[in-house]
C-alpha positions in Angstrom: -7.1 -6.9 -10.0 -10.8 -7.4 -9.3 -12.6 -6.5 -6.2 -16.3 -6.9 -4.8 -17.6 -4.5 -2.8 -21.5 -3.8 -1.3 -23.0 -0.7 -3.5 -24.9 2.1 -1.8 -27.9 1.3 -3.7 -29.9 -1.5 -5.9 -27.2 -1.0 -8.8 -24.7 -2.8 -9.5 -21.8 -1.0 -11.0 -18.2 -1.7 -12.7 -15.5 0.9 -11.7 -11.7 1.0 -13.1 -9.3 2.8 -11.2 -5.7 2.8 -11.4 -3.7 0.9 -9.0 -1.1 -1.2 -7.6 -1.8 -4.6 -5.6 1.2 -6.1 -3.3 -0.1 -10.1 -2.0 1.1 -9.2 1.7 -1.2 -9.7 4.0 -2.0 -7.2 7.0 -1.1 -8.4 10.4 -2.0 -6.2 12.9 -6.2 -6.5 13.2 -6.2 -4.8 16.6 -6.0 -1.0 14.3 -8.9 -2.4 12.4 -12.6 -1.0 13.9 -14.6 -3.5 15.5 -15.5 -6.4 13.1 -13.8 -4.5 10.3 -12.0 -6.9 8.0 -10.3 -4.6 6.5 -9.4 -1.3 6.1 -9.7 1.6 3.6 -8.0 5.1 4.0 -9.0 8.3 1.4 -6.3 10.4 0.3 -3.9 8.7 3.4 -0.4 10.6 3.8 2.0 7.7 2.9 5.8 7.1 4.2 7.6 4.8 2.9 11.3 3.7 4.7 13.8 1.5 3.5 14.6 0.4 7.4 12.7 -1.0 10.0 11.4 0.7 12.5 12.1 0.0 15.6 11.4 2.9 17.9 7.8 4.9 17.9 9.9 8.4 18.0 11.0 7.5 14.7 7.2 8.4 13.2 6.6 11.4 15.7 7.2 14.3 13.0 4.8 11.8 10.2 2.2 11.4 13.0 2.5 15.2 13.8 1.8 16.0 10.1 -1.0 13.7 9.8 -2.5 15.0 12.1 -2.0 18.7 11.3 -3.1 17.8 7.9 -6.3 15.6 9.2 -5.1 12.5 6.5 -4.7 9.3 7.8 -1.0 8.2 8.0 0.3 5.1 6.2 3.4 3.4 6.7 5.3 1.1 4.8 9.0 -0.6 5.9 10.4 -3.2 5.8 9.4 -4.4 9.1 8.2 -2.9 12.5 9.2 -3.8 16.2 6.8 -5.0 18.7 7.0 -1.9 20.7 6.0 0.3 17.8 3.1 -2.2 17.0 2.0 -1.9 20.3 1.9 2.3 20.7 0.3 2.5 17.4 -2.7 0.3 18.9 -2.5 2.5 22.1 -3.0 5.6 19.8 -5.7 4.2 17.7 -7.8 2.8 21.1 -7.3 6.0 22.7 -7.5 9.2 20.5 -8.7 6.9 17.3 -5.4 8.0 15.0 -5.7 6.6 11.6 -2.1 4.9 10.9 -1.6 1.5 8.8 1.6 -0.2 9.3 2.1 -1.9 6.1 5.4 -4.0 5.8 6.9 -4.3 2.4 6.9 -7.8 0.6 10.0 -10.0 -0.3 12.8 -10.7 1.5 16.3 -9.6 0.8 17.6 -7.9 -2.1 13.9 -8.5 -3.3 12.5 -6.7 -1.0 14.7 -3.5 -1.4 13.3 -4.1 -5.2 9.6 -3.7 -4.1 10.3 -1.0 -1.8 12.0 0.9 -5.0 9.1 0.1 -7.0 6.4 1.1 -3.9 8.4 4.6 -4.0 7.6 5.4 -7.8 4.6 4.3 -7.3 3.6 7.1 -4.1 6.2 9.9 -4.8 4.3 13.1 -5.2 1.4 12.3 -3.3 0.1 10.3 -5.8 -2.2 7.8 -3.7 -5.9 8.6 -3.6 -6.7 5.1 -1.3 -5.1 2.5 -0.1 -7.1 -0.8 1.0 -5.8 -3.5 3.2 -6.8 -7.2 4.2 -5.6 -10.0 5.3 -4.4 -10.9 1.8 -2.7 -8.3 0.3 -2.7 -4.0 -0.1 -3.7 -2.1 -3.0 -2.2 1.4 -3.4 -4.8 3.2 -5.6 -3.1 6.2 -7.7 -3.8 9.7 -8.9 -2.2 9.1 -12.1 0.6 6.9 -14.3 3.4 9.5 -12.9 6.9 10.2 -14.9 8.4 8.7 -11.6 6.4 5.7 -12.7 7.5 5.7 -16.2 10.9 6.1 -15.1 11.2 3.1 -13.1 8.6 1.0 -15.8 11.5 2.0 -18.5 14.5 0.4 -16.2 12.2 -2.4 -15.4 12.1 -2.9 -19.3 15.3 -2.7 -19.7 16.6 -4.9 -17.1 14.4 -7.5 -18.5 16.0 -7.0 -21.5 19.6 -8.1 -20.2 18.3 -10.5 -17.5 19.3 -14.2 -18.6 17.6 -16.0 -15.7 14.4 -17.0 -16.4 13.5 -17.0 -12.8 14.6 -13.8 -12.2 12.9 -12.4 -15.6 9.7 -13.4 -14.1 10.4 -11.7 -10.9 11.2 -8.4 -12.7 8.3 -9.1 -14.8 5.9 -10.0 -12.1 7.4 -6.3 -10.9 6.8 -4.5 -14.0 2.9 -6.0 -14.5 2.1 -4.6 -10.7 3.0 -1.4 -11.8 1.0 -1.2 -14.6 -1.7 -2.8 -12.9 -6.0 -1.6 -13.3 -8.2 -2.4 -10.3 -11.7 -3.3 -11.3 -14.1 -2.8 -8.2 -17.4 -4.1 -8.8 -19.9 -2.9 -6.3 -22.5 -5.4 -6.3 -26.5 -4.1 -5.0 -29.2 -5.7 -4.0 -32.3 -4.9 -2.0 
């Protein structure tokens, strides 16, 4: 994955950080800050749920933690409700709480898939960022985690016995995302 971003100086630089890019785009601009096109959380505190959430009292305790812990929160599922849509803006207009609904890609049996992958990929607090826009995420990690290996071995082996080509490239398209190196090149100019 390669990324441009505006450099704090003259310099331009290369970075390469480890990292995880999903193409789903981010849908809800109004917890973006004004003219923001996208957004970019340091060390967030990340949930991820395998239902949709459909009431806010479902995320009091990770709000509460969040901000006991000062992180911004992250959320991913596989879908949220209007209503919780709606008191996350509230919150972020009011008070200014960091929180970034992120819905999980695929659909069906696919997307219970990514959302396996997404959780071997954050277990054990493993984000340092995570970057949003209106074309995809990118879950920046700590470190190529045992969970990580784990789920990169069954990957590998599932590929193995998989006779569908389509479905081999799914799994495949799975197992490269894990792996994955995000390049940032922050680009200077006077």
């Amino acid at each position: 994955v390669i990324q441009l971003e505006e450099s704090d100086d003259n310099q331009t630089t290369v970075f390469q950080e480890k990292g995880s890019r999903y193409e789903r785009p981010y849908e809800y601009k109004q917890l973006l800050g004004s003219n923001e096109t996208k957004v970019a959380y340091n060390n967030p505190l990340v949930v991820v749920l395998d239902e949709d959430v459909d009431a806010p009292l479902l995320l009091n305790q990770y709000v509460k933690e969040s901000v006991e812990l000062n992180r911004p929160l992250v959320i991913l599922a596989p879908d949220f409700s209007k209503n919780v849509i709606s008191v996350m803006i509230e919150n972020f207009q009011k008070t200014g709480l960091k929180i970034l609904p992120l819905v999980i890609p695929g659909y069906g049996d696919e997307k219970q898939e990514y959302y396996k992958d997404i959780v071997s990929i954050v277990e054990g607090d493993n984000i340092s960022r995570i970057v949003a826009d209106k074309f995809a995420f990118t879950l920046y990690t700590k470190e190529f985690s045992p969970t990580m290996q784990k789920r990169s071995d069954y990957l590998q082996s599932q590929i193995g016995q998989e006779t569908s080509l389509y479905y081999k490239d799914i799994m495949e398209k799975r197992l490269s995302i894990i792996h994955q190196k995000v390049f940032s090149i922050h680009v200077g100019a006077t």
